[in-house]
N, C-alpha and C positions, 0 to 999 in steps of 0.2 A: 246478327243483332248489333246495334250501333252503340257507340260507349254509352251514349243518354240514357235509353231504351237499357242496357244493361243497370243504369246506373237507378234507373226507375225500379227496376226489377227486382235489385236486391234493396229496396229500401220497403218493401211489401210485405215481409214476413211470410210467417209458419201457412197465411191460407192460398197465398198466390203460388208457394214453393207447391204446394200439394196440385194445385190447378196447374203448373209446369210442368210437373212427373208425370201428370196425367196425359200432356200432350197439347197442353195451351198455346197458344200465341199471337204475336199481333194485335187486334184489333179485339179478340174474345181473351186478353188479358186484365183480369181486373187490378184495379187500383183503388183499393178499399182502408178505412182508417190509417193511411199516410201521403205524403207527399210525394210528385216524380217532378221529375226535372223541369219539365214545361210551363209557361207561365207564372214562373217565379221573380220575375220583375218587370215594368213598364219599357214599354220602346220607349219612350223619352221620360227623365226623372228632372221635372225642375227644381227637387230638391230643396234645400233652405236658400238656397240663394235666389227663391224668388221670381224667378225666370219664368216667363208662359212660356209653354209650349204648341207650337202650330201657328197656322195664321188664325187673325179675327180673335186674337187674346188680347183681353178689353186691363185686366189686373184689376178691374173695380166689379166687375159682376161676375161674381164666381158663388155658386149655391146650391151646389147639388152634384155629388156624384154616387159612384159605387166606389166602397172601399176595395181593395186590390189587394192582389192575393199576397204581393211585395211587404206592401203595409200590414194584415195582419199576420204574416209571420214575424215581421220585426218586431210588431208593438204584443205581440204574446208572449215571445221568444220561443217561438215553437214551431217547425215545420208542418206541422199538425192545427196550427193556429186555435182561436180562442176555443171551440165546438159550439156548446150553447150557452157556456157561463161568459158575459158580457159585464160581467163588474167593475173589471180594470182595478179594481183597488177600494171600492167603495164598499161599504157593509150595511147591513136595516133592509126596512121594506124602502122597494124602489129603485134596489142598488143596481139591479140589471139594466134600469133605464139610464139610469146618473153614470154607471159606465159606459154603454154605449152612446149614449151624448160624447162621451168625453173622448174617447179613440174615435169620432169625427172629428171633433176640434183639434187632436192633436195629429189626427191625419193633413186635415186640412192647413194647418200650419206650415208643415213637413215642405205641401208643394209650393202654396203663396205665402210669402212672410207677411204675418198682420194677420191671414185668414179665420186664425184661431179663434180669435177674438170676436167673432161673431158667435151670436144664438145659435147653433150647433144643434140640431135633433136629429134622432135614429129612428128611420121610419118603420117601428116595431108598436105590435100590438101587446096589450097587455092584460092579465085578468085583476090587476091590482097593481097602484101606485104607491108614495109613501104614504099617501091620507087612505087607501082603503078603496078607492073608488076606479072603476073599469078604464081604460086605455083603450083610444082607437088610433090606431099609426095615423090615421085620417085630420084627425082636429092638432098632432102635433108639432106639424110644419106650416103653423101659418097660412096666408093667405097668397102667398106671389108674389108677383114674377120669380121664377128659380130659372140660374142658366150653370152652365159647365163652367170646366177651367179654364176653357176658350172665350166664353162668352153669349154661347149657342143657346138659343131655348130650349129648357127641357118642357117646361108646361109654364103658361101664361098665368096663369089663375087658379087657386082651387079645384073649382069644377070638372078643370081638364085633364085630372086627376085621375078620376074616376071613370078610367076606361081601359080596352082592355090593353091599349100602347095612350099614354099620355099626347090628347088632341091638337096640342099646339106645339109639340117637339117639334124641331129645327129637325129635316128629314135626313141629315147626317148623324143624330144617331137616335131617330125614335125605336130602330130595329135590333141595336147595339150601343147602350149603355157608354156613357167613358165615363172613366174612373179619374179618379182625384189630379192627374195629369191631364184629363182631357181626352186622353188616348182608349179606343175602343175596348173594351173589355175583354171582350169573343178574342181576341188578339193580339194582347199586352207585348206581345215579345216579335211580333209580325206574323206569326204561324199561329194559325186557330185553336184552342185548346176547346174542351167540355165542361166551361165552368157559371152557368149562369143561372144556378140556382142560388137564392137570395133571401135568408133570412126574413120572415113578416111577421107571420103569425097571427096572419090577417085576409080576409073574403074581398069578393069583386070588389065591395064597396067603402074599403077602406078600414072597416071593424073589425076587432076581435074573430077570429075564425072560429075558436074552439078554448075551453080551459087548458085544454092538454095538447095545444099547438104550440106551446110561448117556451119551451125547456123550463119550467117551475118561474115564470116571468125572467127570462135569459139571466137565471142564475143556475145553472145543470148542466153538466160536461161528464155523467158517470155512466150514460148507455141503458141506463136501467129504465126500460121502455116502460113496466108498471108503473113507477113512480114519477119520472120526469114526461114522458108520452113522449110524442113525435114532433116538430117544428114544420107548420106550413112554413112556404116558402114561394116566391115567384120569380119569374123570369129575366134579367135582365135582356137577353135578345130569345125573340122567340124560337121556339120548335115545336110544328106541326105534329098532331095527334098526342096531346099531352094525358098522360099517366098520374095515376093520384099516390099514394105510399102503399109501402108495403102491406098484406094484408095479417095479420094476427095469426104466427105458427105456418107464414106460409113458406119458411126452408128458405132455401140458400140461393133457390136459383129465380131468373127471371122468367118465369113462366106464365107471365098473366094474373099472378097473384097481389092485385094489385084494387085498392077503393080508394070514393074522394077523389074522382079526377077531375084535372083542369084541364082549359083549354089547351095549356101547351105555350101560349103568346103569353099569358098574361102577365103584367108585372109585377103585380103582388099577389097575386093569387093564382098560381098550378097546378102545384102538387105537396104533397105530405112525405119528409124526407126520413131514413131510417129509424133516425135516434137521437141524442142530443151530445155524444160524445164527438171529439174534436174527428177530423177525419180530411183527408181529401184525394176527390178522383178528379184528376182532368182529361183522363180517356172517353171518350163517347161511347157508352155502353149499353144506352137507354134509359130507363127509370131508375129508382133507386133499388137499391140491391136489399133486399126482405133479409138476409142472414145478416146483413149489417146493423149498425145502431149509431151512425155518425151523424154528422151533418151534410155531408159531401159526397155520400156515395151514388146520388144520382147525376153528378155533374157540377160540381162547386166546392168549395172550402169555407162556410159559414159567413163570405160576406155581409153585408148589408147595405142599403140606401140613408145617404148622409145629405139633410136638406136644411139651409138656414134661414133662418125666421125673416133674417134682409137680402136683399139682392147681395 
């Protein structure tokens, strides 16, 4: 076993130690409500000092990434990062959206100096805003052009939107997301992790998925699947034959117990992830794990889609 691989292991707790006495390993180790070593920072951080990173970085059209798994541990303080409460600091009805706006704009600052300062939105659905009234992740990012930190097209227009990979993505990364550096997602650190489940809480078509998709409107991080329910979620790069969540009382293991499936591709709409407490697996394990209640156990850490209202 390699120091990482050791070092992941014992940051797993009481349920992985039981899955190791039993004769676990490898590739059938789970990594369930915590953190392992991989994927915990960007191949390149351009950091506050402003620097693109890669070629074809423009420094003036930057609008859209995923946030990284670097960034929400930092801005949580928590290896375990935010789960489903996205407040940041705010309180009232609404406060889930008014935070997650706001850990974009202060992600986005982090890589381009100045970036912050843009109309920031968190492509999340909601069952209620501060006025009372329904959220569709869809009408909250404006109308276009959004490009990366490079420069690159994610999608021309609105419309392009609403599919199952965004129709006018720059083909560098319609299949792999980058995040706030630019840098592919699927492989922040050069070596691929399993982390591209994404925060929505939202259907093919840009709306609302479900009341009991959004963690209580991304203010819920306590697991308690009655009351907060479960968080759709989508794809940042896709995976063929996609799984929906777990199914109600179906145990511990992955046996098919599993509704509400997505395509597998899609980017905002997949699958239904355990629960709403903080959590993360970036082992490839398959869908999300039914005995958990995280945001992360099917392959993610609770990120989300950060898109600004200007280029």
């Amino acid at each position: 076993m390699t120091l990482a691989r050791t070092a992941l292991v014992l940051s797993l707790g009481p349920l992985l130690g039981a899955a190791l006495a039993a004769g676990c390993s490898g590739s059938d180790t789970a990594n369930v409500g915590s953190s392992g070593s991989s994927g915990s920072a960007s191949a390149a951080d351009a950091g506050e000092g402003g620097a693109a990173t890669g070629d074809g970085a423009t420094g003036g059209k930057f609008s859209f990434f995923v946030t990284s798994y670097k960034r929400i541990q930092e801005l949580s303080g928590s290896e375990q990062g935010f789960g489903g409460d996205l407040r940041f600091g705010f309180t009232g009805p609404g406060s889930g959206l008014k935070g997650a706006d706001k850990i974009c704009a202060t992600i986005a600052e982090k890589s381009m100096r100045g970036a912050g300062a843009k109309p920031w939105r968190a492509f999340l659905s909601a069952t209620a805003d501060e006025n009372g009234k329904q959220v569709d992740a869809i009408d909250r990012v404006g109308q276009g052009p959004w490009y990366d930190r490079q420069g690159r097209a994610f999608a021309l227009e609105k419309a392009h939107l609403v599919a199952e990979r965004p129709t006018s993505a720059d083909p560098a990364i319609i299949n792999d997301f980058p995040n706030e550096d630019g840098v592919p997602n699927h492989a922040p650190d050069g070596t691929q992790v399993d982390n591209h489940d994404m925060l929505t809480g939202t259907n093919t078509q840009g709306k609302l998925y479900a009341a009991d998709a959004t963690c209580l409107d991304w203010t819920a991080k306590d697991g308690n699947i009655a009351l907060e329910g479960r968080p759709r979620v989508g794809h940042s790069w896709p995976r063929a034959g996609g799984q929906g969540g777990p199914r109600d009382g179906g145990g511990a293991g992955r046996d098919g117990g599993f509704v509400s499936p997505g395509s597998g591709a899609h980017w905002m709409d997949s699958l239904t992830e355990s629960g709403c407490a903080p959590g993360v697996n970036l082992i490839e394990m398959g869908g999300p794990l039914a005995g958990a209640v995280t945001v992360g156990s099917g392959g993610g850490y609770g990120g989300f889609y950060c898109f600004s209202l200007t280029p």
